[in-house]
C-alpha positions as CSV (number, residue, x, y, z in Angstrom):
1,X,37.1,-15.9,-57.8
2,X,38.9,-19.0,-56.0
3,X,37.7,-21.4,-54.3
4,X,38.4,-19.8,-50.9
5,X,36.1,-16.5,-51.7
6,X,33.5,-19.0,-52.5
7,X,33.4,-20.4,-48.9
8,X,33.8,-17.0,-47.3
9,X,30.9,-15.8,-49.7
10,X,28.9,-19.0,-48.6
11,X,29.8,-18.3,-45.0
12,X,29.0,-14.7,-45.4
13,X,25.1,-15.7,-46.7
14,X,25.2,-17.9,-44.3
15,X,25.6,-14.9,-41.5
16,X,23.3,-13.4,-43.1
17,X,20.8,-15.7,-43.8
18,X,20.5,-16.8,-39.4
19,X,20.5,-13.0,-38.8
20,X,17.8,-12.6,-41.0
21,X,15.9,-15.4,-39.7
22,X,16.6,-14.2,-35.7
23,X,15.9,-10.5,-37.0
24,X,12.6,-12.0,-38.1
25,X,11.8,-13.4,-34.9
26,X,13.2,-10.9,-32.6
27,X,10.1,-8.8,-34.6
28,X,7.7,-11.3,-33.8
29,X,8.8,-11.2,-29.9
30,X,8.7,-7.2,-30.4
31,X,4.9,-7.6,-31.8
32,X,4.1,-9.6,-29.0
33,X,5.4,-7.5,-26.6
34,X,3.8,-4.6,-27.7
35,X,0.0,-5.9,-27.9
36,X,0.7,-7.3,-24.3
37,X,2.1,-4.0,-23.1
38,X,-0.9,-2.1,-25.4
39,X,-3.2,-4.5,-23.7
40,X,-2.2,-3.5,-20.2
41,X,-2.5,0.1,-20.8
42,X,-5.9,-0.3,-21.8
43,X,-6.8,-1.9,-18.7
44,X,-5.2,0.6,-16.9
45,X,-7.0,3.3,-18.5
46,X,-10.7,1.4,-18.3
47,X,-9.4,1.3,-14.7
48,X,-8.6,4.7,-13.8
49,X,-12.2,6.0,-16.1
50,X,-14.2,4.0,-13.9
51,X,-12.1,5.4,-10.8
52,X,-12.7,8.9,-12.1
53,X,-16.4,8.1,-12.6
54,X,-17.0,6.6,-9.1
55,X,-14.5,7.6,-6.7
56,X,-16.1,4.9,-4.2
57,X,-14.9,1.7,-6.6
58,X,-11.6,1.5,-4.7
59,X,-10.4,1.6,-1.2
60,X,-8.4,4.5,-1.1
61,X,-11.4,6.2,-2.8
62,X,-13.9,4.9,-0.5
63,X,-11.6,6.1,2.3
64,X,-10.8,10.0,0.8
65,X,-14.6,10.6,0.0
66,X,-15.5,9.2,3.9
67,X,-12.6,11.2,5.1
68,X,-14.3,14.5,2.8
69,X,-17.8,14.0,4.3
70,X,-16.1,14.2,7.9
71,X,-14.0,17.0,7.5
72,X,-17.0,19.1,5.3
73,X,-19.1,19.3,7.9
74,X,-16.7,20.1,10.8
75,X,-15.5,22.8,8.2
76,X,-18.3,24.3,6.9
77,X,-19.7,24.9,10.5
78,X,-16.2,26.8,11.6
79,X,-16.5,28.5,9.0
80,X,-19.9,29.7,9.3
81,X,-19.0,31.0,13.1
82,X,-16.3,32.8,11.8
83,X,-18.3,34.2,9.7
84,X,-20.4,35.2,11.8
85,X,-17.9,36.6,14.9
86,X,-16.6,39.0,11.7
87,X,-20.0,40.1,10.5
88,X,-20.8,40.9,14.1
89,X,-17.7,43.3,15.1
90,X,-18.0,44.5,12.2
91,X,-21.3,45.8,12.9
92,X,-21.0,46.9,16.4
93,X,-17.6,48.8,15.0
94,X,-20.5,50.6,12.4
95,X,-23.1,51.0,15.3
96,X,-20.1,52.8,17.7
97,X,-18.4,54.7,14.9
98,X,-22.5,56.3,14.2
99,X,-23.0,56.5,17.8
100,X,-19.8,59.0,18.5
101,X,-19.2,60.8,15.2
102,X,-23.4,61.2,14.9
């Protein structure tokens, strides 16, 4: 081994030895990173559990479950009338069909 292989050894350990050391704290950036990001997500999640729990702890809930009571109402008493229009032809078709085949 000359004297030149020396230096490119030493230059090659070198390399090596900053790459190592910016490997090292490219990890430590990649740690922190992921305890943030780990972090957020379970903020997120605590969020959207207490959004599931109580529909009325954010806006856009408060407005859906207001815009639900409205509608339910209005809804369930059309339905209801319909109801009741169907149950009534269908009664006086049972009451004429008896009448002219009886």
């Amino acid at each position: 081994m000359n004297d030149e292989d020396r230096v490119l050894l030493r230059e090659a350990v070198a390399a090596v030895s900053e790459l190592t050391a910016e490997l090292g704290e490219f990890r430590g950036e990649m740690r922190e990173f992921k305890s943030a990001t780990l972090e957020r997500v379970k903020r997120l999640e605590e969020r959207d559990d207490r959004r599931q729990a109580d529909p009325e702890s954010c806006v856009t809930g408060r407005a859906l479950v207001e815009h639900l009571r409205g509608h339910g109402r209005e809804k369930r008493n059309r339905i209801s009338l319909v109801g009741l229009a169907i149950a009534l032809v269908s009664l006086a078709g049972s009451i004429l069909i008896a009448i002219f085949r009886g």
